[in-house]
N, CA, C and O of each residue as an XYZ file, in Angstrom:
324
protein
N     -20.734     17.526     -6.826
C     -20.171     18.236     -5.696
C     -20.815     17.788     -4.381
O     -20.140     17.625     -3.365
N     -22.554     17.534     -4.440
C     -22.918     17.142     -3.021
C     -22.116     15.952     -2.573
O     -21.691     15.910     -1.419
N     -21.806     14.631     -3.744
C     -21.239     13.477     -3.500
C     -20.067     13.774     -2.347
O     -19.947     13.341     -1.201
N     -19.397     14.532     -2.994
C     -17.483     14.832     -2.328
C     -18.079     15.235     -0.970
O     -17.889     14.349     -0.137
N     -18.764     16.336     -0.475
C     -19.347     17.098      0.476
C     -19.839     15.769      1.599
O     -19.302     15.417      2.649
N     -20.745     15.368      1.081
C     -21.013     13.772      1.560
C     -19.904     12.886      2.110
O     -19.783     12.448      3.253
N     -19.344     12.765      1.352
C     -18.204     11.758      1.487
C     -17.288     12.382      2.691
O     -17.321     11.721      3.729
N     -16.495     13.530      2.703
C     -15.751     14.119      3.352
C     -16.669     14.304      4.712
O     -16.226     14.124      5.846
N     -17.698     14.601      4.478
C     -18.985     14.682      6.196
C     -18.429     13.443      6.788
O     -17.597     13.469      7.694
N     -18.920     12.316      6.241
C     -18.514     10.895      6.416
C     -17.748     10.716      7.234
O     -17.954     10.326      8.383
N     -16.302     11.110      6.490
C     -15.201     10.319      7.049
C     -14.711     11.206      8.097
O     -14.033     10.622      8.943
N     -14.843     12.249      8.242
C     -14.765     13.274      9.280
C     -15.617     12.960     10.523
O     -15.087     13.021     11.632
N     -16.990     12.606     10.380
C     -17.942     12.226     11.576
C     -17.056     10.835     11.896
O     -16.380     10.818     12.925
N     -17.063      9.850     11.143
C     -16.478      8.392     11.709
C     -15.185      8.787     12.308
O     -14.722      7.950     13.083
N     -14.729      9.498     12.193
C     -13.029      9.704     12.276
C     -13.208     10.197     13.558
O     -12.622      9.477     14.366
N     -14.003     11.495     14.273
C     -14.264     11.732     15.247
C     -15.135     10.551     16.487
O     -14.898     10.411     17.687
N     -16.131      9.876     15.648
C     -16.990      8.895     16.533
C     -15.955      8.085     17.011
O     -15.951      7.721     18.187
N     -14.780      7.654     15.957
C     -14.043      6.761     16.484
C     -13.646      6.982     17.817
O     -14.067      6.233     18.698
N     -12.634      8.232     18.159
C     -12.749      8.587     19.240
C     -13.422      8.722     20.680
O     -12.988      8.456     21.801
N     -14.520      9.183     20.283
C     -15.440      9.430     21.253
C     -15.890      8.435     21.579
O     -15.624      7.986     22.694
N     -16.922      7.608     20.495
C     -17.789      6.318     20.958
C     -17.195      5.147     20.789
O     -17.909      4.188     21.082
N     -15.854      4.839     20.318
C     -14.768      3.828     20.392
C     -15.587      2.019     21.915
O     -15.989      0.863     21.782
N     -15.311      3.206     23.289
C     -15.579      2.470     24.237
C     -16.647      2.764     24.866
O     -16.619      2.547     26.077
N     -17.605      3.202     24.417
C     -19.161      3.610     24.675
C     -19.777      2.329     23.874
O     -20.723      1.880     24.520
N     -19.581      1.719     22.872
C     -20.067      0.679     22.693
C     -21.116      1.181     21.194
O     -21.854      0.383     20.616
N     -20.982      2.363     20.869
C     -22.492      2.618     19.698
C     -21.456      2.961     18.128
O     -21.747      3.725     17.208
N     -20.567      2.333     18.238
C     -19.593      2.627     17.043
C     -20.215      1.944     15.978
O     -20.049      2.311     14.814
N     -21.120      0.703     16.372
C     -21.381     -0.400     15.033
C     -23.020      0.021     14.569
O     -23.743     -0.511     13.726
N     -23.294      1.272     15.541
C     -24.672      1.182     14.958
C     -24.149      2.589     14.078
O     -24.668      2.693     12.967
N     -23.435      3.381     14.366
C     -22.567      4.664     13.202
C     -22.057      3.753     12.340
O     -22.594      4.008     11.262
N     -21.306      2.815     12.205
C     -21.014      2.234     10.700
C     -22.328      1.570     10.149
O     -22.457      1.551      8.925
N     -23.121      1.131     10.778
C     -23.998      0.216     10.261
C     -24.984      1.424      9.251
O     -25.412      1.101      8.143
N     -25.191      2.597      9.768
C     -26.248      3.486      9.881
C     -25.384      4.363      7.968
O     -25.934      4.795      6.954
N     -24.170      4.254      8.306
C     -23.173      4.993      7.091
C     -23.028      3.982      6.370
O     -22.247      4.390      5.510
N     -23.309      2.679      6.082
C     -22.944      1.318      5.372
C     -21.318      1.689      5.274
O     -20.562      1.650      4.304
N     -21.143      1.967      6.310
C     -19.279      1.440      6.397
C     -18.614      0.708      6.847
O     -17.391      0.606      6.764
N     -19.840     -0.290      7.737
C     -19.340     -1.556      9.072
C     -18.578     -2.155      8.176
O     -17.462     -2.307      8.674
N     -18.632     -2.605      7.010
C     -17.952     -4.373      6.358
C     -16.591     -3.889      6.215
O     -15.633     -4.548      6.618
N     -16.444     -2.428      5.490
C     -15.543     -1.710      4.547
C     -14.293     -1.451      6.103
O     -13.276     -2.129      6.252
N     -14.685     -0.486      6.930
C     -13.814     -0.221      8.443
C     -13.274     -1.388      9.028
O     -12.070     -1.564      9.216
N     -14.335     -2.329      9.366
C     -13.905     -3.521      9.719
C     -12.684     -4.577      9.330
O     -12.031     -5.470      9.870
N     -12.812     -3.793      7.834
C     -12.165     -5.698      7.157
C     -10.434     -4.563      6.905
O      -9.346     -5.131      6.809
N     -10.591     -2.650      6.831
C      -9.445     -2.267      6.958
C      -8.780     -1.932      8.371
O      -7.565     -1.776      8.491
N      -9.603     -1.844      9.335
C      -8.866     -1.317     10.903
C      -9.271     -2.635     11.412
O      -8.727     -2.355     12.480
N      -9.711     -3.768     11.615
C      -9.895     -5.121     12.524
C      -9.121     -5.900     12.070
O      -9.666     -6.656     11.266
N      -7.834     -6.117     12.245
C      -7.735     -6.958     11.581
C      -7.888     -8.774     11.839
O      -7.764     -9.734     11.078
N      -8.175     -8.652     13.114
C      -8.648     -9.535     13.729
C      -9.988    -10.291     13.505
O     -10.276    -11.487     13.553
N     -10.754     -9.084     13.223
C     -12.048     -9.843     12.650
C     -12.425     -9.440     10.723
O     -13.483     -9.297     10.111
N     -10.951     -9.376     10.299
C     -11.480     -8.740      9.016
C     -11.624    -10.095      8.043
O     -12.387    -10.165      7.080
N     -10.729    -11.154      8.499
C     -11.109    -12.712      7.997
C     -12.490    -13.167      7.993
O     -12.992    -13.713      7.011
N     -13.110    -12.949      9.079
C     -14.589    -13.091      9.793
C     -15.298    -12.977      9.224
O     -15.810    -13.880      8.563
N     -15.796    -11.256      9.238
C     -17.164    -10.531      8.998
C     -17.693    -10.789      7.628
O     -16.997    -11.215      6.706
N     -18.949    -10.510      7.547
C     -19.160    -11.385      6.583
C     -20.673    -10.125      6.527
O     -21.093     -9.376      7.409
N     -21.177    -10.360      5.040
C     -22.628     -9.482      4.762
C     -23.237     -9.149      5.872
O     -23.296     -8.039      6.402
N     -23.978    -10.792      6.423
C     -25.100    -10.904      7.478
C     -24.677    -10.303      8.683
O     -25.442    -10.461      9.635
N     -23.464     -9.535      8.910
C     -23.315     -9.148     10.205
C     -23.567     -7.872     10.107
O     -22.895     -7.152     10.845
N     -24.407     -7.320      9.351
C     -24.473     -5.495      9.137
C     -26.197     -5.445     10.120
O     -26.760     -4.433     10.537
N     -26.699     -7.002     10.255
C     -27.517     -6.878     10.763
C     -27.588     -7.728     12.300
O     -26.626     -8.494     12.229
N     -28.115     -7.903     13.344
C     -28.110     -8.387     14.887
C     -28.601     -9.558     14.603
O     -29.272     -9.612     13.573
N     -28.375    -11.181     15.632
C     -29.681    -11.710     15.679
C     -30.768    -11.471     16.422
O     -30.614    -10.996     17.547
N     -31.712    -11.682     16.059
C     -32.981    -12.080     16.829
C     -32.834    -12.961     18.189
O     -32.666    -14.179     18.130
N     -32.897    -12.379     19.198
C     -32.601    -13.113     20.732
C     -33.965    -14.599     20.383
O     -35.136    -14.446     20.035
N     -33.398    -15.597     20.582
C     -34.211    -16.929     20.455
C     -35.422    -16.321     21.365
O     -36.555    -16.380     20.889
N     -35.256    -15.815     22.488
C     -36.574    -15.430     23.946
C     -37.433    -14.619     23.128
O     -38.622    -14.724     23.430
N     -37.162    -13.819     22.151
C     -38.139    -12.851     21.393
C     -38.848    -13.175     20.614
O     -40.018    -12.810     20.499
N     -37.968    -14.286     19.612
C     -38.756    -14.959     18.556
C     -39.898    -16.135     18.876
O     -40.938    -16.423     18.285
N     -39.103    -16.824     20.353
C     -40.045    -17.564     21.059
C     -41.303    -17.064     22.015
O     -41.776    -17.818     22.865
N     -41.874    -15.516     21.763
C     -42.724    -15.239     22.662
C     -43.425    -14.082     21.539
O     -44.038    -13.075     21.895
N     -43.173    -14.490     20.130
C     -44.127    -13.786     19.707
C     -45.611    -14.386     19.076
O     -45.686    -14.982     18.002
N     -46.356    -14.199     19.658
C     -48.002    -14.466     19.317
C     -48.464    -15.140     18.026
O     -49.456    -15.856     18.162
N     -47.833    -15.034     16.542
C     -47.764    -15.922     15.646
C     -46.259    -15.921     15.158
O     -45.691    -15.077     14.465
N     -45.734    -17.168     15.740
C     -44.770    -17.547     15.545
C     -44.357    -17.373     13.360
O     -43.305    -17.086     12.789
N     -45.246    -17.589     13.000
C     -45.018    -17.704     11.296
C     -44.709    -16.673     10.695
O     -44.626    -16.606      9.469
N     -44.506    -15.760     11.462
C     -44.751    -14.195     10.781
C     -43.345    -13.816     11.314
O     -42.621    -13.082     10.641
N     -42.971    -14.278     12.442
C     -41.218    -14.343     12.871
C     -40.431    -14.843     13.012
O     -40.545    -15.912     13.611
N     -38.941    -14.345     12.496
C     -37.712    -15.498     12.209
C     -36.695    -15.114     12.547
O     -36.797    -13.887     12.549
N     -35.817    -15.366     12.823
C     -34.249    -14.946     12.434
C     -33.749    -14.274     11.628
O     -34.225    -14.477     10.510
N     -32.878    -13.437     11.667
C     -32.091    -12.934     10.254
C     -31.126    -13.721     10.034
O     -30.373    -14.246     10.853
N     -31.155    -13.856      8.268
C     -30.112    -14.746      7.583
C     -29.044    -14.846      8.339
O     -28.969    -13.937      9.166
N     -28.236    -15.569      8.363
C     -26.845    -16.218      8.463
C     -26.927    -16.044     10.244
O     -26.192    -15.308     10.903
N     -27.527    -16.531     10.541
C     -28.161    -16.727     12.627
C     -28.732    -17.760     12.350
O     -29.334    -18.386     13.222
């Protein structure tokens, strides 16, 4: 029963965020945060539903960040960047 309860929270919060944070710009950190980015994406984008791919549930690493950290060996990129 918590599962269904869960689930229905879910799609009710995204269903509303859609709305609201649509053009606020924080929609991908609510799917990312619900592991629903790949699943929303590949059914409402259809533009980028060819695209997206695993490695995009995560950002890259700005090159200026990775290039100014103090031991370079200890920092990298995330996969598929």
């Amino acid at each position: 029963m918590k599962k269904l309860i869960y689930t229905v929270g879910t799609v009710c919060l995204l269903a509303a965020c859609n709305n609201v944070l649509v053009e606020e710009k924080f929609r991908w950190y609510d799917l990312k945060r619900t592991g629903k980015l790949l699943e929303r994406v590949r059914k409402y984008n259809l533009d980028a539903a060819t695209n997206i791919r695993e490695f995009h549930v995560v950002r890259p690493v700005p090159q200026t960040q990775i290039d100014r950290v103090s031991n370079p060996g200890d920092s990298r990129q995330n996969e598929g960047y």
